[in-house]
C-alpha positions as CSV (number, residue, x, y, z in Angstrom):
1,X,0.0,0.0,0.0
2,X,2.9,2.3,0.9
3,X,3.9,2.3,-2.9
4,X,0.5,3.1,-3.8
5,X,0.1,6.1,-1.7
6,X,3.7,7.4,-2.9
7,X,2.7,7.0,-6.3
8,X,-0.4,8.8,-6.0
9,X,1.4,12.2,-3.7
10,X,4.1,12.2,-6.4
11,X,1.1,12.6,-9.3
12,X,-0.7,15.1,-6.9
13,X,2.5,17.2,-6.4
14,X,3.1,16.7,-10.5
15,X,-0.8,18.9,-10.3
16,X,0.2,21.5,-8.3
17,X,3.5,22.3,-10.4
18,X,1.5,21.8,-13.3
19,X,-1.0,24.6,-12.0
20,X,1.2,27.3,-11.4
21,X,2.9,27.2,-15.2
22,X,-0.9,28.9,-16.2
23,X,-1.0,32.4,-16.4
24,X,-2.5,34.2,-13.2
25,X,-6.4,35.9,-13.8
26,X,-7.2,38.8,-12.9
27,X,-8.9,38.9,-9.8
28,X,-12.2,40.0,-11.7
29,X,-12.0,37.5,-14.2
30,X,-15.2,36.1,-15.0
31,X,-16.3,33.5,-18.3
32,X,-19.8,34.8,-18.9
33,X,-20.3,32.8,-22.0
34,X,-18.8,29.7,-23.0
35,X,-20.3,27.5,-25.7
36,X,-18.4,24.5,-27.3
37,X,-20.8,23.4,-29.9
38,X,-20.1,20.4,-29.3
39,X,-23.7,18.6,-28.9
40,X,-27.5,19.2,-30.4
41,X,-29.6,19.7,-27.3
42,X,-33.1,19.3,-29.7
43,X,-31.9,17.1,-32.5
44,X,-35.7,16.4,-33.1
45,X,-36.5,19.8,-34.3
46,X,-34.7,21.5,-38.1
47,X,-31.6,23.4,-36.3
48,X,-29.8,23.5,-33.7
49,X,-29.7,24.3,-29.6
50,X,-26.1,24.6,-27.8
51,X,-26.2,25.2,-23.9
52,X,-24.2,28.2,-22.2
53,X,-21.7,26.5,-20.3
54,X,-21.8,29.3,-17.8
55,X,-24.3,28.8,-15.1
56,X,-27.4,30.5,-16.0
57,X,-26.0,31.9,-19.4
58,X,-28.1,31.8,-22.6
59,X,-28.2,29.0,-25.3
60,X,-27.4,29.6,-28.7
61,X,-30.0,28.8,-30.8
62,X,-30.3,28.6,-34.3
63,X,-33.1,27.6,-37.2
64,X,-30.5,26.7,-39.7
65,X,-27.5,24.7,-38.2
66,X,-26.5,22.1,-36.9
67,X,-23.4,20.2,-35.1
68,X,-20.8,19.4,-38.0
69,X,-19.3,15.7,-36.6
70,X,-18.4,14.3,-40.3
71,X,-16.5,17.7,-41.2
72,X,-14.0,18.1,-37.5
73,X,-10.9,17.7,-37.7
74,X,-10.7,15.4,-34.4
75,X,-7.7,16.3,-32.3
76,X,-6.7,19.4,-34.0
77,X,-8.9,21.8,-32.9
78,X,-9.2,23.2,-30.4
79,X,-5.9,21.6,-29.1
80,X,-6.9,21.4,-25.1
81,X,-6.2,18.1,-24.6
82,X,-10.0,17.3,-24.8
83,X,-11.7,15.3,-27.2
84,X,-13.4,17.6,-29.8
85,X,-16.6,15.8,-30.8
86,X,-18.1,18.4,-33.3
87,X,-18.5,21.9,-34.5
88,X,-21.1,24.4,-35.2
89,X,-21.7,23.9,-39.2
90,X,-23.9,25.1,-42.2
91,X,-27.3,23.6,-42.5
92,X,-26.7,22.7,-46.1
93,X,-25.2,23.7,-49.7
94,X,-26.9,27.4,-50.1
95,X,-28.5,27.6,-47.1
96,X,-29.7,31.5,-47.0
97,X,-27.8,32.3,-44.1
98,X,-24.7,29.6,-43.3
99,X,-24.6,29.0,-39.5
100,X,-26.7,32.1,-38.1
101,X,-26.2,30.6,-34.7
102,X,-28.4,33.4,-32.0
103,X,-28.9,33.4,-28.5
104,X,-31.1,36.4,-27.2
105,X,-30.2,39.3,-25.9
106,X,-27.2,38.8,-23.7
107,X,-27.0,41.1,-20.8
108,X,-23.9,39.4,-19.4
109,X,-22.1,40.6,-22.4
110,X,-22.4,44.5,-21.4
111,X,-19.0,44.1,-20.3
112,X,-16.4,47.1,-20.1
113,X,-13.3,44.9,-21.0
114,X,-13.9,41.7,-23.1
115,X,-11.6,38.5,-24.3
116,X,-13.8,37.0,-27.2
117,X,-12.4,33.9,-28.6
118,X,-12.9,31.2,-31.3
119,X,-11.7,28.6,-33.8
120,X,-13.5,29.2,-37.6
121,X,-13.3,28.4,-40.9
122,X,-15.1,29.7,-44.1
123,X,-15.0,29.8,-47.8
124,X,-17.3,32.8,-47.8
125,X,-16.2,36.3,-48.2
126,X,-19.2,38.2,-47.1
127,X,-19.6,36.5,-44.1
128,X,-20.7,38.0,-40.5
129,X,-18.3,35.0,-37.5
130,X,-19.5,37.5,-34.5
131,X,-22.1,40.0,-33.9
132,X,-23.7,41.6,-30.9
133,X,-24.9,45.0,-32.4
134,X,-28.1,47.2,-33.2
135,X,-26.4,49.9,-34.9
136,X,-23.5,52.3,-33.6
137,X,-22.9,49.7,-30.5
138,X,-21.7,46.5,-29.4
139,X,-18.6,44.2,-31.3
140,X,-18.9,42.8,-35.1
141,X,-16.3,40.8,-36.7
142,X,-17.0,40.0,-40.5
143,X,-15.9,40.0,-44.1
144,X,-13.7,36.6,-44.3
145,X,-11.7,37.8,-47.1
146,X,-10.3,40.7,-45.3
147,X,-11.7,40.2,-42.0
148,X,-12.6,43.0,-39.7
149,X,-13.9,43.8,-36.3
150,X,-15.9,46.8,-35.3
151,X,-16.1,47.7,-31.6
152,X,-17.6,50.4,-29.7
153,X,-16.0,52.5,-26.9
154,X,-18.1,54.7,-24.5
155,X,-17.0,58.2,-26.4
156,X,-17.8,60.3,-22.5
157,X,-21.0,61.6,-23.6
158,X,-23.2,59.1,-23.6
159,X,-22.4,57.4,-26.8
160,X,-20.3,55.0,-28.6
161,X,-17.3,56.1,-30.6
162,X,-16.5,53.0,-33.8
163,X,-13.0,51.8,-33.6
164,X,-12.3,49.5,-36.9
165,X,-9.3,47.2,-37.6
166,X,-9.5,46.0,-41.0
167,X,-7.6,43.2,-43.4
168,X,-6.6,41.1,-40.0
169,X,-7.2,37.5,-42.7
170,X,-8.2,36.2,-45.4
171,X,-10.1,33.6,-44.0
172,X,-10.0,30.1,-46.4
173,X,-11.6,26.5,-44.9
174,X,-7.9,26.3,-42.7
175,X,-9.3,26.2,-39.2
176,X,-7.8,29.2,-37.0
177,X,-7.7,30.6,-33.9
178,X,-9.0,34.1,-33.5
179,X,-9.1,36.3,-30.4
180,X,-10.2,39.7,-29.7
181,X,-9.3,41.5,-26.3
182,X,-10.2,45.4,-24.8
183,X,-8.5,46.9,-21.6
184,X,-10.7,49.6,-21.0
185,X,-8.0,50.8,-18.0
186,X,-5.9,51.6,-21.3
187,X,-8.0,51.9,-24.1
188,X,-6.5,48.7,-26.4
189,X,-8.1,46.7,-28.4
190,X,-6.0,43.8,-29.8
191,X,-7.0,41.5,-32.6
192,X,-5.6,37.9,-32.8
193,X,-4.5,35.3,-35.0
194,X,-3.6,32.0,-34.2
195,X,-2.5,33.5,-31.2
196,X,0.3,35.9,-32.4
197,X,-1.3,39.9,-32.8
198,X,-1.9,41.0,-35.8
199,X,-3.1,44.7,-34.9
200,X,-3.4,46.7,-32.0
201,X,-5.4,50.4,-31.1
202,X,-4.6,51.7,-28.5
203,X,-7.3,54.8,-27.7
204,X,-8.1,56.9,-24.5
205,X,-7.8,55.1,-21.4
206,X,-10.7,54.5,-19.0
207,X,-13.1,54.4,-22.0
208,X,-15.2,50.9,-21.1
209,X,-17.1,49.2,-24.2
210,X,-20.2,50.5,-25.1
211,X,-23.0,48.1,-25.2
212,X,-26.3,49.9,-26.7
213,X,-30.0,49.0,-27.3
214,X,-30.6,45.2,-27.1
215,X,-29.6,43.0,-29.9
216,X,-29.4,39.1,-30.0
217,X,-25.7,37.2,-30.1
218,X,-24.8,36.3,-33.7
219,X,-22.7,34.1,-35.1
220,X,-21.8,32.6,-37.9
221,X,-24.5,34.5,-40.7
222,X,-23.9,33.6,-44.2
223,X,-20.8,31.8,-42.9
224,X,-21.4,28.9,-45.8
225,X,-23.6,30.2,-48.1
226,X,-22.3,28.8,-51.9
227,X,-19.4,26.8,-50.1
228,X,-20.8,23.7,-48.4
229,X,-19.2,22.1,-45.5
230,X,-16.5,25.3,-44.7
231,X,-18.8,27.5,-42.8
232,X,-17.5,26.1,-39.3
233,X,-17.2,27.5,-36.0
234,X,-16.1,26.0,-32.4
235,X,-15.3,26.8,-28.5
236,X,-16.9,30.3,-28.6
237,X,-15.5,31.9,-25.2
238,X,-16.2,35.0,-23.9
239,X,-14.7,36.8,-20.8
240,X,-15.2,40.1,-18.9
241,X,-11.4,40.9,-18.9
242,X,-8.7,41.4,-21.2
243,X,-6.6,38.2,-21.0
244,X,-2.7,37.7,-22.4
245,X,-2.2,35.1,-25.5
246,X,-0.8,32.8,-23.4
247,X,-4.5,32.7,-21.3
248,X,-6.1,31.4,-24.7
249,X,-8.0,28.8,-24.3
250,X,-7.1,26.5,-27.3
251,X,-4.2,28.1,-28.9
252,X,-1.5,25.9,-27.1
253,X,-2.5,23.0,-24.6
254,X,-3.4,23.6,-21.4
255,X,-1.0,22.0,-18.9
256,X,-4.0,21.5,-16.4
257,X,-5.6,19.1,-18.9
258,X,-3.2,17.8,-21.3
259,X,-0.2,16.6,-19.1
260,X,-2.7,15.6,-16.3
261,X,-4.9,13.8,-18.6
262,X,-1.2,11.7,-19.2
263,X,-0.8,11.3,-15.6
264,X,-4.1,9.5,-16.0
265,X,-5.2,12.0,-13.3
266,X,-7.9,14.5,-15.1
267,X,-11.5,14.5,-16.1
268,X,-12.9,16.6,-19.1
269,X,-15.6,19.1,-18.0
270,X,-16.0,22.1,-20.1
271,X,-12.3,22.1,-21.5
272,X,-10.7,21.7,-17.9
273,X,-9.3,19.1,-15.9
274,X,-10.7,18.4,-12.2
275,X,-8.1,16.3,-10.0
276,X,-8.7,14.3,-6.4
277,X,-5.8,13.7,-4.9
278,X,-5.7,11.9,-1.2
């Protein structure tokens, strides 16, 4: 037995360095929307439902999708460690509006600092991968072929003030990694590729996001619309901070699921690893 129990504090020990190798949170950090497309919760109805993996967050809901199994590149993306079992696809060849993915309006998303991140793939070029927008508000990243994101800052008045960074891609059916982050406290909004940054604005500082009148979340419209089978999204995670590259969730593995998974010590639940030890 003494064996045993050596075995097993040497494995727990192996958790605890593994731990601290992942980048420290701030101490507001909060997921408020987390959804891994990864399972049909109403397979019996034309579309598709995906639960909020946040406690008490909204579904995304959609009339024409539905979870992409044949088409996922199965232990590429996202590369966590986990098993990826599917992916949020197009309905079908020239479906009118691709994956069109919507959850209602989405309070927990009037955030002042943000970390929106995903794994996509089109062959369309008009395409909308993210919006939460009714008008001069919100965050909308779109146009595949020389994608772009739009997102609002509070402009001290009472308003929003458009900040645009343009030709970040040109999107093809190669699954990447794409990432957007604000720091209100400075004013920069970074736009990610495949985990490296791509381009950077860096405004006033203390200017929060600016969320206006309510509008559903979007994602994926006219994402596959004459290209069948490439209009693909997956691991949609959203956060009220501004987190480094190196806190992405699926750009490289994370240590607390990979290497415990190895150890033979982790369990998947929602892209993490949960350990016992004693």
């Amino acid at each position: 037995m003494r064996p045993q129990r050596t075995s097993t504090l040497s494995l727990c020990w192996a958790a605890v360095v593994l731990s601290a190798w992942l980048p420290p949170a701030p101490a507001s950090a909060l997921t408020v929307a987390y959804w891994r497309m990864e399972a049909d919760l109403d397979p019996t109805t034309h579309g598709l439902r995906v639960a909020n993996e946040v406690a008490g967050g909204s579904d995304l809901v959609s009339a024409e999708a539905f979870v992409d199994l044949a088409a996922n590149p199965t232990g590429t993306v996202p590369n966590t460690g986990s098993t990826n079992l599917g992916s949020l696809g197009a309905s079908r060849q020239g479906g009118p509006n691709g994956i069109n993915a919507s959850a209602a309006w989405y309070s927990a998303l009037d955030v002042t600092d943000i970390t929106l991140e995903f794994w996509a793939r089109t062959g369309e070029s008009q395409a909308i991968l993210f919006r939460r927008s009714n008008g001069a508000d919100g965050i909308v990243i779109q146009n595949p072929n020389a994608l772009s994101i739009t997102y609002y800052v509070s402009d001290g008045l009472g308003g929003g003030t458009a900040v645009t960074l343009a030709s970040l891609d040109n999107m093809d059916a190669t699954w990447r990694h794409y990432a957007f982050t604000y720091d209100s406290a400075s004013g920069t909004g970074t736009f990610y590729v495949d985990g490296a940054a791509v381009r950077t604005n860096d405004g006033p500082d203390g200017r929060a996001l600016f969320w206006g009148a309510p509008a559903p979340v979007q994602i994926g419209v006219q994402m596959d619309f004459a290209s069948a089978f490439n209009g693909t999204m997956d691991e949609v995670r959203i956060r009220n901070f501004a987190a480094p590259a190196t806190g992405f969730l699926n750009v490289v593995p994370e240590p607390s699921t990979a290497l415990l998974l190895a150890f033979g010590l982790g369990s998947l639940a929602s892209g993490s690893a949960r350990t016992r030890c004693g």
